[in-house]
N, C-alpha and C positions, 0 to 999 in steps of 0.2 A: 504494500500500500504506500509508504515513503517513497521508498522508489518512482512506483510511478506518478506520483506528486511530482517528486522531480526532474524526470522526463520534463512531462508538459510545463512544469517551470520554463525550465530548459528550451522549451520546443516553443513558447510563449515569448520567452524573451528573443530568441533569436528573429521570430517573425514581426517583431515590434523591431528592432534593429535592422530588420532588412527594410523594413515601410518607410524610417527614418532614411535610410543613405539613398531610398528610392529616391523620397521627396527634395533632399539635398540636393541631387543630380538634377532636377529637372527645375528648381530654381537656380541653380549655375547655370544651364541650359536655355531659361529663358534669359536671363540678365546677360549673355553673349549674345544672344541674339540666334540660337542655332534652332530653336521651336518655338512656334508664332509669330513670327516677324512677316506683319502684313506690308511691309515695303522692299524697296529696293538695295542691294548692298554693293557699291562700287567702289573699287581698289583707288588708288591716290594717282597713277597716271589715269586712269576715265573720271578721274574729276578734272583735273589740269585739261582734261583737253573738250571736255563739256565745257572750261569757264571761257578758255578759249576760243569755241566755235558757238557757242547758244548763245545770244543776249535776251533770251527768256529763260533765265537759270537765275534763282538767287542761292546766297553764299549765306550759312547760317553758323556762326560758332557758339557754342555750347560752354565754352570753360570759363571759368571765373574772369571776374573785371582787372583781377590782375596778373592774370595768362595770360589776356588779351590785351594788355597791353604793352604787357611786356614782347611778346612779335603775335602778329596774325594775318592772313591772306589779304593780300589787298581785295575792299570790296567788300570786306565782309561786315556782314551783322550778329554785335555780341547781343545775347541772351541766355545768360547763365542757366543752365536747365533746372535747377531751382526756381525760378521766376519766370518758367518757360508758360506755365500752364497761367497766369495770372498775367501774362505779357504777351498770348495770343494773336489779341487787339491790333500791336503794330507789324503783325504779317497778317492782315489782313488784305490788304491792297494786293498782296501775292499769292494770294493761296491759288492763283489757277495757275504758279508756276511752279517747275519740279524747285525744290530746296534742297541743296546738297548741305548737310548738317556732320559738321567734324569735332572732334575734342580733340584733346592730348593725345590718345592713344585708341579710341574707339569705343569705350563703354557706357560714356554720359551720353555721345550720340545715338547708342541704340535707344537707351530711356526717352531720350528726348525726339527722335523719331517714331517711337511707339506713340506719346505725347500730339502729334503733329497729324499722322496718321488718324488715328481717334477721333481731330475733329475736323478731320475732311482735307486736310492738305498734300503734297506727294514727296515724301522726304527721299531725301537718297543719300544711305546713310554710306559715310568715309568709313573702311576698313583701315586701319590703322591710325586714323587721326593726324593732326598735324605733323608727329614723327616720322610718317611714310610722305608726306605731303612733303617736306623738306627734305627728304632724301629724293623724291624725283624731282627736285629743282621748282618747285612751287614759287609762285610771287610771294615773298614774304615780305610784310611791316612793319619795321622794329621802332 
């Protein structure tokens, strides 16, 4: 009878541990951006050469006011994706254009592409963010 108490202990806890590392993986999974991502995801040369050939393309940065000012693409517009969702309002005038939306490195832009997406806009989120954007020779503003 202990015994098999502790089986199902045993057999309990394991299945509560595996539900857990389920659920870990698939919000890592979303916060990448690898499931549910109802937008677009373009490398750092097809943004450079979207800025260069669309002049229906706006330029959306996501990182802090002092990323951004410390260098950022020429062109662009900050909106920290904290203030993304309550700052809407001034991409209003653009929402029937694609927005290519970059951070540092590409994970504030997924958030704030899912953000953008949501209430109707067409983001096209930078893989790798301003660090790949600079290594393919991007216009930068320091």
């Amino acid at each position: 009878m202990r015994i098999t108490r502790l089986i199902i202990f045993f057999i309990s806890t394991m299945i509560l541990y595996w539900i857990a590392m389920a659920a870990l993986f698939i919000s890592f999974a979303y916060s990448k951006g690898w499931i549910l991502a109802d937008f677009e995801f373009i490398n750092a040369k097809q943004a450079i050469v979207l800025l260069s050939d669309d002049s229906n393309i706006t330029l959306l940065d996501v990182r802090t006011v002092r990323e951004y000012e410390d260098k950022h693409l020429k062109n662009a517009i900050n909106i920290p994706v904290q203030r993304l969702d309550s700052s809407l309002n001034t991409l209003e005038k653009v929402k029937d254009q694609r927005i290519i939306v970059y951070c540092r490195s590409g994970s504030r832009s997924i958030k704030a592409s899912r953000i953008l997406e949501k209430n109707g806009f067409t983001p096209l989120n930078v893989e790798g963010g301003i660090i790949d954007l600079m290594r393919n020779d991007a216009e930068i503003v320091r």
